[in-house]
C-alpha positions as CSV (number, residue, x, y, z in Angstrom):
1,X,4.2,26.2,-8.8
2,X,3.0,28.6,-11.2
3,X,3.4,27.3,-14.6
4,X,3.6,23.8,-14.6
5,X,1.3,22.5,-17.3
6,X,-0.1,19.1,-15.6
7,X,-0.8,16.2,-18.1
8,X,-3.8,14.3,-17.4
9,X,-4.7,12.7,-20.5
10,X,-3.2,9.1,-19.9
11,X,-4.7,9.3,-15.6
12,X,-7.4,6.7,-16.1
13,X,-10.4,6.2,-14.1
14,X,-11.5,3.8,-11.7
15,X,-15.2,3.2,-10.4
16,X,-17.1,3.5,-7.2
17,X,-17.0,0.7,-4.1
18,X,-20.6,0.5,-3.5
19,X,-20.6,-2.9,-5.1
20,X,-18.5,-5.6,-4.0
21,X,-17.7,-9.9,-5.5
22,X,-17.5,-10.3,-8.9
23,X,-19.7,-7.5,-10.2
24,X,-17.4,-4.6,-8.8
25,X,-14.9,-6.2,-10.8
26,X,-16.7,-6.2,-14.0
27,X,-18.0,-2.7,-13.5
28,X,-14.4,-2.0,-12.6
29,X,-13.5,-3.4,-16.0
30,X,-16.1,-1.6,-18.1
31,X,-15.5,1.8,-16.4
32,X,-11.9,1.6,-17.4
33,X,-12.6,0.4,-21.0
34,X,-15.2,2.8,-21.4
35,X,-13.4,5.9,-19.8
36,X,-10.5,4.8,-22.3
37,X,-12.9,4.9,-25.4
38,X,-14.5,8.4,-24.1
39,X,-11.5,10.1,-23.2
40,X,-9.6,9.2,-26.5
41,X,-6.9,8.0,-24.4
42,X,-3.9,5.2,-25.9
43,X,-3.8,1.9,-25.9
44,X,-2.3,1.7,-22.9
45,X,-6.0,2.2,-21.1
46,X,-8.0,-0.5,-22.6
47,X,-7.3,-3.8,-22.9
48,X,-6.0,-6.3,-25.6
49,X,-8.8,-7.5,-28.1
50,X,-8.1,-11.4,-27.3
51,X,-7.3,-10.4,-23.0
52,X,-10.6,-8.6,-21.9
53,X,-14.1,-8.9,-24.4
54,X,-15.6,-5.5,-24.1
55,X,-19.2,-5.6,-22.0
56,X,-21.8,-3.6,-22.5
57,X,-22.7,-2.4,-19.2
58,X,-21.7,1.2,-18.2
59,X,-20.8,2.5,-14.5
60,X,-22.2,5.0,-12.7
61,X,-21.1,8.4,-14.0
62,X,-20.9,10.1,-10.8
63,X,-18.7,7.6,-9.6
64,X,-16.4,7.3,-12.6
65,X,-16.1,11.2,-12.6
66,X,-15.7,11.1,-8.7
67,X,-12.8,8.4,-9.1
68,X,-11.1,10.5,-11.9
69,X,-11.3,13.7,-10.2
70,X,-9.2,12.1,-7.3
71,X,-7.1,10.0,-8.8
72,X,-5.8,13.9,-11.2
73,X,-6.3,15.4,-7.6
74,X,-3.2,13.4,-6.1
75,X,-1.3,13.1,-9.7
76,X,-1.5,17.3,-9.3
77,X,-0.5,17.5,-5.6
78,X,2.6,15.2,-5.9
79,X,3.8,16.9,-9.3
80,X,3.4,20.4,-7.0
81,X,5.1,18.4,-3.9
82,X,8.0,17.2,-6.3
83,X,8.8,20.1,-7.9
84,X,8.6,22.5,-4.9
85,X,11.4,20.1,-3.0
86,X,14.2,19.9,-5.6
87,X,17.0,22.0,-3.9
88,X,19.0,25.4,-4.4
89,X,21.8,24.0,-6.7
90,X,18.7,21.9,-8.5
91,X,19.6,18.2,-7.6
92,X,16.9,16.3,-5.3
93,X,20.3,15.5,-3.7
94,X,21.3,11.8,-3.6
95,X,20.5,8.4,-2.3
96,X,21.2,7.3,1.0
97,X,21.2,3.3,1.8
98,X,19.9,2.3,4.9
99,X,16.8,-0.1,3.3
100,X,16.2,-4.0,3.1
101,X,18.5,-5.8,0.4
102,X,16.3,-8.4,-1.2
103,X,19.2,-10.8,-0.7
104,X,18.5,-10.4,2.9
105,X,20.1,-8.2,5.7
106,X,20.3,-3.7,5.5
107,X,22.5,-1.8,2.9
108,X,24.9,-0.2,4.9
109,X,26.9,2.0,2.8
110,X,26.0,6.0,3.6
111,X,25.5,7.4,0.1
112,X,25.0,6.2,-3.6
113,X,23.5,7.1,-6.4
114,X,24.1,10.7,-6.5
115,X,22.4,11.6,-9.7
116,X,19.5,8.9,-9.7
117,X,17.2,10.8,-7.3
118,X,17.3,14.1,-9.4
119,X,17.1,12.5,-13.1
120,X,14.3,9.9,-12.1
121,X,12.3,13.4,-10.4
122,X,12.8,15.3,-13.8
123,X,11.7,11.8,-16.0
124,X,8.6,11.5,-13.1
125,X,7.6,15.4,-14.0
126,X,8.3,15.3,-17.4
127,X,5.9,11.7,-17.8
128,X,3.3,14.0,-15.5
129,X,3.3,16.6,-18.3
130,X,6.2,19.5,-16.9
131,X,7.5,21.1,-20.1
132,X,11.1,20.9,-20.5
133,X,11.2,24.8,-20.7
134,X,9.8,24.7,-17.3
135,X,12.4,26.6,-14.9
136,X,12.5,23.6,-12.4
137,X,13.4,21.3,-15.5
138,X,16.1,23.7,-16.8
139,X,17.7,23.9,-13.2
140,X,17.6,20.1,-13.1
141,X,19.0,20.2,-16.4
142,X,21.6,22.1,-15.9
143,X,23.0,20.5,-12.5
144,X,22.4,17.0,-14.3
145,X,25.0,17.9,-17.4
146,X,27.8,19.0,-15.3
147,X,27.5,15.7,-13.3
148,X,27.4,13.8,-16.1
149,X,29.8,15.3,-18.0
150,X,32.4,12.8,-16.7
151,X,30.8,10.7,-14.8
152,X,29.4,7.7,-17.4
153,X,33.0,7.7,-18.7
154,X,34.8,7.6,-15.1
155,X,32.1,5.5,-13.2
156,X,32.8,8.0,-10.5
157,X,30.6,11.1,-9.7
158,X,31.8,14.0,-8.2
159,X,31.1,12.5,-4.7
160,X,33.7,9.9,-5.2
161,X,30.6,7.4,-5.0
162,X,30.8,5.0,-8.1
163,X,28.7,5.6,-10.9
164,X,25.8,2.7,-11.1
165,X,24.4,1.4,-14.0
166,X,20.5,2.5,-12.2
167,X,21.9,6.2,-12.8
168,X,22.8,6.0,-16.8
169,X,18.8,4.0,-17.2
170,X,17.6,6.9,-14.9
171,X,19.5,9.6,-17.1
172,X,18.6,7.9,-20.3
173,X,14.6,7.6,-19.2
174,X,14.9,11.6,-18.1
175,X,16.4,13.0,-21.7
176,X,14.5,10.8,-23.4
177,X,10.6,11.9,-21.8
178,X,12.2,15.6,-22.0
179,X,12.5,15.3,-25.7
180,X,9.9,12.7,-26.0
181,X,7.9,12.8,-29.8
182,X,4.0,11.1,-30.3
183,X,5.7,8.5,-32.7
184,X,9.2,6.9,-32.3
185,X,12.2,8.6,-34.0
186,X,13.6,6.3,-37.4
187,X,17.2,5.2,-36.6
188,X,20.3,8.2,-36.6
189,X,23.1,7.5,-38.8
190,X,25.4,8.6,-36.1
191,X,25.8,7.7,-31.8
192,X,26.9,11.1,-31.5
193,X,23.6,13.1,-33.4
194,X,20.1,12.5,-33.0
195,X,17.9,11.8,-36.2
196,X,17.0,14.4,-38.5
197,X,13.5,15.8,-37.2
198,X,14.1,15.2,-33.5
199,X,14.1,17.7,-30.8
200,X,17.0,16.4,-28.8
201,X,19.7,18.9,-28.5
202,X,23.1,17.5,-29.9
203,X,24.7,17.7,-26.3
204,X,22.0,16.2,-24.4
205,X,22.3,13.5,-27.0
206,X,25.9,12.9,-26.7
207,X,25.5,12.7,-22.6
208,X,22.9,10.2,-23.4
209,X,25.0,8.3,-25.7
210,X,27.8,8.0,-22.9
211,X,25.1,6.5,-20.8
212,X,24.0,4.1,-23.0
213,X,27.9,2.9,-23.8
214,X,28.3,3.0,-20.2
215,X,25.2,0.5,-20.4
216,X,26.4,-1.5,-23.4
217,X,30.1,-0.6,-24.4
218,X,30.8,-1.3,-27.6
219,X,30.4,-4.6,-29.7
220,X,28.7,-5.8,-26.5
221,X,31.9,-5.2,-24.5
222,X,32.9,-2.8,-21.8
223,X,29.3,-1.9,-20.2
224,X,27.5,-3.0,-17.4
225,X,26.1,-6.0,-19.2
226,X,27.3,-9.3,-18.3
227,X,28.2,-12.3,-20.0
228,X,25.2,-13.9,-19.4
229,X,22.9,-11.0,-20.1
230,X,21.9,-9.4,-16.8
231,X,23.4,-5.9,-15.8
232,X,25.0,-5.8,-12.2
233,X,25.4,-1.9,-10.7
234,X,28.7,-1.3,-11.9
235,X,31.0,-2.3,-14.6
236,X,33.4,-3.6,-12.3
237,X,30.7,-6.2,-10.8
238,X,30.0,-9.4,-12.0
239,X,26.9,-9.9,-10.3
240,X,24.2,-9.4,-12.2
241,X,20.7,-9.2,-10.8
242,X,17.2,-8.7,-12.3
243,X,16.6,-5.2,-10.5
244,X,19.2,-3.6,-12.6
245,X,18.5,-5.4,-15.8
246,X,14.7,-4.3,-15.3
247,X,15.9,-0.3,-15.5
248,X,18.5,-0.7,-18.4
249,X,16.3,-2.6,-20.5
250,X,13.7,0.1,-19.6
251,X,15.9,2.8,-20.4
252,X,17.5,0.9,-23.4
253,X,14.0,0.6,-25.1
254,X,13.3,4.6,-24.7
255,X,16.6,5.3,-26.3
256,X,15.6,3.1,-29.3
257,X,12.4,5.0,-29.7
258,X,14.0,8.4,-29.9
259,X,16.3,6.8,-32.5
260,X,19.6,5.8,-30.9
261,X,21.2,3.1,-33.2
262,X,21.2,0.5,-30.4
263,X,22.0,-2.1,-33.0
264,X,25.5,-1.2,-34.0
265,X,26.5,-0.7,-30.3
266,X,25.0,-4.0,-29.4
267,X,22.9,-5.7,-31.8
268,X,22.7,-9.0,-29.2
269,X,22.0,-6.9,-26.3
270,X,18.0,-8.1,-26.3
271,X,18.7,-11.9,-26.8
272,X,21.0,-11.5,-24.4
273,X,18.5,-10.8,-21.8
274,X,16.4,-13.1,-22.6
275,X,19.0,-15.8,-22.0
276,X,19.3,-14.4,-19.2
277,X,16.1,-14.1,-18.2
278,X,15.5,-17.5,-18.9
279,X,18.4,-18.5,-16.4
280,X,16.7,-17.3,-13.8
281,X,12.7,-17.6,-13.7
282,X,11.6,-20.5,-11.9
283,X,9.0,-23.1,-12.5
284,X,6.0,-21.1,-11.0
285,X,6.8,-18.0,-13.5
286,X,8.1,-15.8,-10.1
287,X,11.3,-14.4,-10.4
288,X,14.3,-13.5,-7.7
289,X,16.3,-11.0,-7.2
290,X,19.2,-13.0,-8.2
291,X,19.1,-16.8,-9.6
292,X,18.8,-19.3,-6.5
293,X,16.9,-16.5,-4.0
294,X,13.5,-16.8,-3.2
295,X,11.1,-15.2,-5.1
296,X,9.2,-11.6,-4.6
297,X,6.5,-9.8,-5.9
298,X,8.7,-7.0,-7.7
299,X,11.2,-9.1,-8.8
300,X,8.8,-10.9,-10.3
301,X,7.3,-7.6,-12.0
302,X,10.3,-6.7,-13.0
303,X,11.1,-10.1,-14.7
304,X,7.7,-10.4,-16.5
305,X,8.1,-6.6,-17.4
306,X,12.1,-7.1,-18.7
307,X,10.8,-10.0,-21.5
308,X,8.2,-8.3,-22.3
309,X,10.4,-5.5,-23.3
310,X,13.0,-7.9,-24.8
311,X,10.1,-10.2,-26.9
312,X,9.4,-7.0,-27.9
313,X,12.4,-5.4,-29.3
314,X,13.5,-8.9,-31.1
315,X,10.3,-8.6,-32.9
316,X,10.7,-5.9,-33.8
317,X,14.0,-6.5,-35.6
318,X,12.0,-8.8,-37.6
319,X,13.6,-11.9,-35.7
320,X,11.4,-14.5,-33.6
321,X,12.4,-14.9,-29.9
322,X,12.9,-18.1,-28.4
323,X,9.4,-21.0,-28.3
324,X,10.5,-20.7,-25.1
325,X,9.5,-16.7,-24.1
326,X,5.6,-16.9,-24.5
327,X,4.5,-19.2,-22.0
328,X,7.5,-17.7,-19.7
329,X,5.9,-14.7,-20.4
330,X,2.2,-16.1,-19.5
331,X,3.4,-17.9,-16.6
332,X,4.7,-14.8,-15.0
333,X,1.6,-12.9,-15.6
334,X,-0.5,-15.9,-14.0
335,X,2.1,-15.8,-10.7
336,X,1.6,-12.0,-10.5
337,X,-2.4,-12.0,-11.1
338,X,-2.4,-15.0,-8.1
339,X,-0.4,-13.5,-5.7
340,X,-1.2,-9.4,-6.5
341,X,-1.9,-7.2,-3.5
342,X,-0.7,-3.6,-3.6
343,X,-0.2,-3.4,0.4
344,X,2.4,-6.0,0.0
345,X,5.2,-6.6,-1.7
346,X,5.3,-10.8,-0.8
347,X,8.1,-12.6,-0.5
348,X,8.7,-16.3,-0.9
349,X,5.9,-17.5,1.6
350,X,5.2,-14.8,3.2
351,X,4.0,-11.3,3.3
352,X,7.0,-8.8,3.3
353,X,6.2,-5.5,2.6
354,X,9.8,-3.9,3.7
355,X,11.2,-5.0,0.3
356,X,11.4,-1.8,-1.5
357,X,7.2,-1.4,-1.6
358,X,6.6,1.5,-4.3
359,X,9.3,0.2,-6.4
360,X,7.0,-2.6,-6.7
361,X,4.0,-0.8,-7.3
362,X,5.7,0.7,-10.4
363,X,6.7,-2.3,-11.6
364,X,3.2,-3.5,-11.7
365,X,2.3,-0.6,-14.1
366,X,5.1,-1.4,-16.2
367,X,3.8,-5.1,-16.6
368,X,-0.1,-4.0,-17.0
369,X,1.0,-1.1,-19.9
370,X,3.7,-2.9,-21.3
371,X,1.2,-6.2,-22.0
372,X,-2.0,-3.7,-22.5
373,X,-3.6,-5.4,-19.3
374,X,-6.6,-4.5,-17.7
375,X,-6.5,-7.1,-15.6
376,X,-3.7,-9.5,-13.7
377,X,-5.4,-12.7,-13.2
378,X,-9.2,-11.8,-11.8
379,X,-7.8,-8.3,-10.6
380,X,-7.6,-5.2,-11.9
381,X,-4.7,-3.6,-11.2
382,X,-4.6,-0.3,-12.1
383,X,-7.8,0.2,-10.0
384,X,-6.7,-1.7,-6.5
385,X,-3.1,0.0,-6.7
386,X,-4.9,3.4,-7.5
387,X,-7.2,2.7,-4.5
388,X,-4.4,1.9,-1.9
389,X,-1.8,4.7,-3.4
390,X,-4.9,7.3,-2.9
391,X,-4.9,6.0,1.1
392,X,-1.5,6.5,1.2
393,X,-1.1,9.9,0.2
394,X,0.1,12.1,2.6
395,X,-1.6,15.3,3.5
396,X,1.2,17.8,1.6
397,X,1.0,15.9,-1.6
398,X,3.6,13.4,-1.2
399,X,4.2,9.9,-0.7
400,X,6.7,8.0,1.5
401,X,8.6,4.8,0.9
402,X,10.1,3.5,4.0
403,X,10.7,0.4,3.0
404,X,13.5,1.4,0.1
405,X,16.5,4.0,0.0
406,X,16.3,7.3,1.0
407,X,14.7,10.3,0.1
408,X,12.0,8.2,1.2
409,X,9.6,10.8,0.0
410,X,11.2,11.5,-3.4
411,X,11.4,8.4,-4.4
412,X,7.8,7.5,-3.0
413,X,6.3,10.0,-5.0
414,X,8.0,9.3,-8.0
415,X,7.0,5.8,-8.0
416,X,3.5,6.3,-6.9
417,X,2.8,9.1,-9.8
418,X,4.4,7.0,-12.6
419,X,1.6,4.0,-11.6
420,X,-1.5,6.4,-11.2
421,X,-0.2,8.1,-14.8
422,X,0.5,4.7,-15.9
423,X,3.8,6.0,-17.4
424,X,5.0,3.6,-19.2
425,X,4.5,3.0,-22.9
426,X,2.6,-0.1,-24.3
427,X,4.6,-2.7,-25.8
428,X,4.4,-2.4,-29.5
429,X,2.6,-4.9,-32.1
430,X,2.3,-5.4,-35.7
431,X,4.4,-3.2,-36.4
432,X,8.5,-2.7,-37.9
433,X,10.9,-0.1,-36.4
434,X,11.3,2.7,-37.9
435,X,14.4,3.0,-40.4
């Protein structure tokens, strides 16, 4: 893969397992805020001043530098595995069902998603550091525009399959880490042109625009957000669940910060979600897939991860969110640092790791970054999901995700290198959006 320009600045390190109990945990701790510090990497590596008081221990050397050579080791061999599988026309070809609903029984219909699998590969590559010049990426690019050149609008892809609301979040999150910028873009004047100084092109930026209407509509009206807040898959649907709300708040929030004007689409679309939201955690701080469910580890991930994205962007608006969203959001982060085990992706009372496993996974980066977490509870969870993702790597490069929709592998190793880069962008404090 001769030119691809891997990105390792962000890949944090973990320590050694000599020691075990309660001091492999601290020297866990230390290595990574240290590491952090040395490196000159963001805030998304150390932890909150008022979360983790910085020690003054250090880890071994060898075994920090041993960890972090590993841990860039697999990031390089899935980027190389990744790119060398995306196909002649330069799709990664589409979903196919056949996995575990979390409402119980198997998804049955053939083929969905057609676009998802190709613009969540080029937004997992472009997060590992491939250029958007890269010839992969302008393949990619160029199968992606003709597909979604009617497709937002229609809700129907060339396939005939519907168009789901996971493939406009997935687009969305794809333009927006190819043009990404260090600092987010102030606000366009216009839906249809990015802001002065940006390095979107205008027609990628009108394609995302019909994604994010086919998100939102207009006034809050006509997209795949429901009355009561959530997103459902479709726009015909009205059943809105928290797996789709996670990826089009996601996706939402990276279209703010390359300056989509959000607000005069949808100015209530974040309070909106957090009624939702609301709705639909239960006592404990888990969260279901859908309100009256039992709860699961990545739904509740994906709940905890959704208001933290939500408090954020109200804030930021210079409005205060409900008394209400704090403790919900400290109560999910207690049931997730209780119950956290990267083999499994729990369910209810038990341990059910056939519910979509690396989607999980990635939602527990999205949680730890977003909140600027070292640690979930008494566990750190960059370094155990690290540890079990580096077991699970497969010989080639790649990673495998039997448990969800197919490409297994595709989608395995997307998920798996968005945790280990830890992909996702701290939430941000203290400060107003930019005008």
């Amino acid at each position: 893969m001769d030119g691809v320009v891997i990105d390792l600045r962000t890949t944090d390190s973990l320590v050694g397992r000599a020691p075990q109990g309660p001091l492999a945990h601290v020297l866990r701790l230390v290595g990574a805020l240290a590491l952090g510090s040395l490196l000159g990497l963001g805030s998304a590596a150390v932890a909150r001043a008022d979360d983790e008081p910085p020690g003054k221990a250090t880890p071994a050397p060898k075994a920090k530098a041993l960890l972090e050579d590993r841990v860039g080791a697999a990031i390089k061999g899935g980027v190389t595995w990744l790119a060398g599988h995306q196909l002649a026309d330069g799709s990664w070809g589409p979903c196919v069902s056949g996995g575990v609903s979390y409402g119980g029984g198997r998804l049955k219909d053939p083929t969905c998603y057609v676009t998802g699998p190709t613009t969540f590969s080029m937004f997992t590559l472009a997060r590992c550091g491939m250029p958007p010049e890269h010839e992969a990426m302008q393949r990619g690019l160029r199968w992606v525009r003709k597909q979604l050149k009617t497709a937002p609008k229609k809700e129907v892809a060339r396939s005939g399959q519907l168009y789901a609301s996971y493939e406009s979040a997935s687009a969305i999150l794809m333009f927006t880490a190819l043009y990404d910028t260090p600092r987010p873009m102030p606000r366009s004047k216009s839906q249809l042109r990015p802001p002065q100084g940006s390095p979107f092109k205008t027609s990628d930026w009108q394609l995302m625009h019909e994604c994010v209407k086919h998100l939102v509509g207009s006034g809050g009206r006509g997209g795949a957000q429901q009355k009561d807040g959530s997103w459902s898959y479709q726009r015909a649907r009205k059943d809105g669940d928290v797996s789709a709300t996670q990826f089009a708040l996601l996706a939402l929030r990276a279209a703010v910060r390359a300056g989509y004007p959000l607000d005069r689409v949808a100015p209530e679309v974040w309070s909106r979600a957090l009624k939702y939201l609301a709705s639909v955690q239960q006592k404990d701080g888990s969260f279901p897939y859908r309100a009256g469910e039992a709860w699961s580890m990545g739904m509740t991930a994906a709940g905890v991860a959704s208001l933290l994205i939500a408090r954020e962007q109200v804030r930021l608006r210079g409005k205060t969110p409900g008394p209400w969203v704090d403790p919900a959001v400290e109560r999910g982060l207690a049931f997730l640092g209780k119950h956290y085990e990267p083999p499994y992706n729990q369910a209810g009372d038990r341990r059910a790791g056939i519910y979509y496993h690396y989607c999980y996974i990635y939602a527990i980066e999205r949680v730890g970054s977003l909140a600027r977490r070292v640690r979930l509870g008494s566990k750190d969870w960059y370094a155990l999901g690290a540890e079990w993702l580096l077991t699970q790597q497969q010989a080639a490069g790649h990673w495998e995700d039997p448990s969800g929709m197919k490409p297994i592998a595709t989608l395995g190793t997307c998920f798996a290198l968005l945790f280990l880069k830890r992909a996702t962008l701290p939430v941000v404090t203290g400060a107003a959006q930019p005008k």
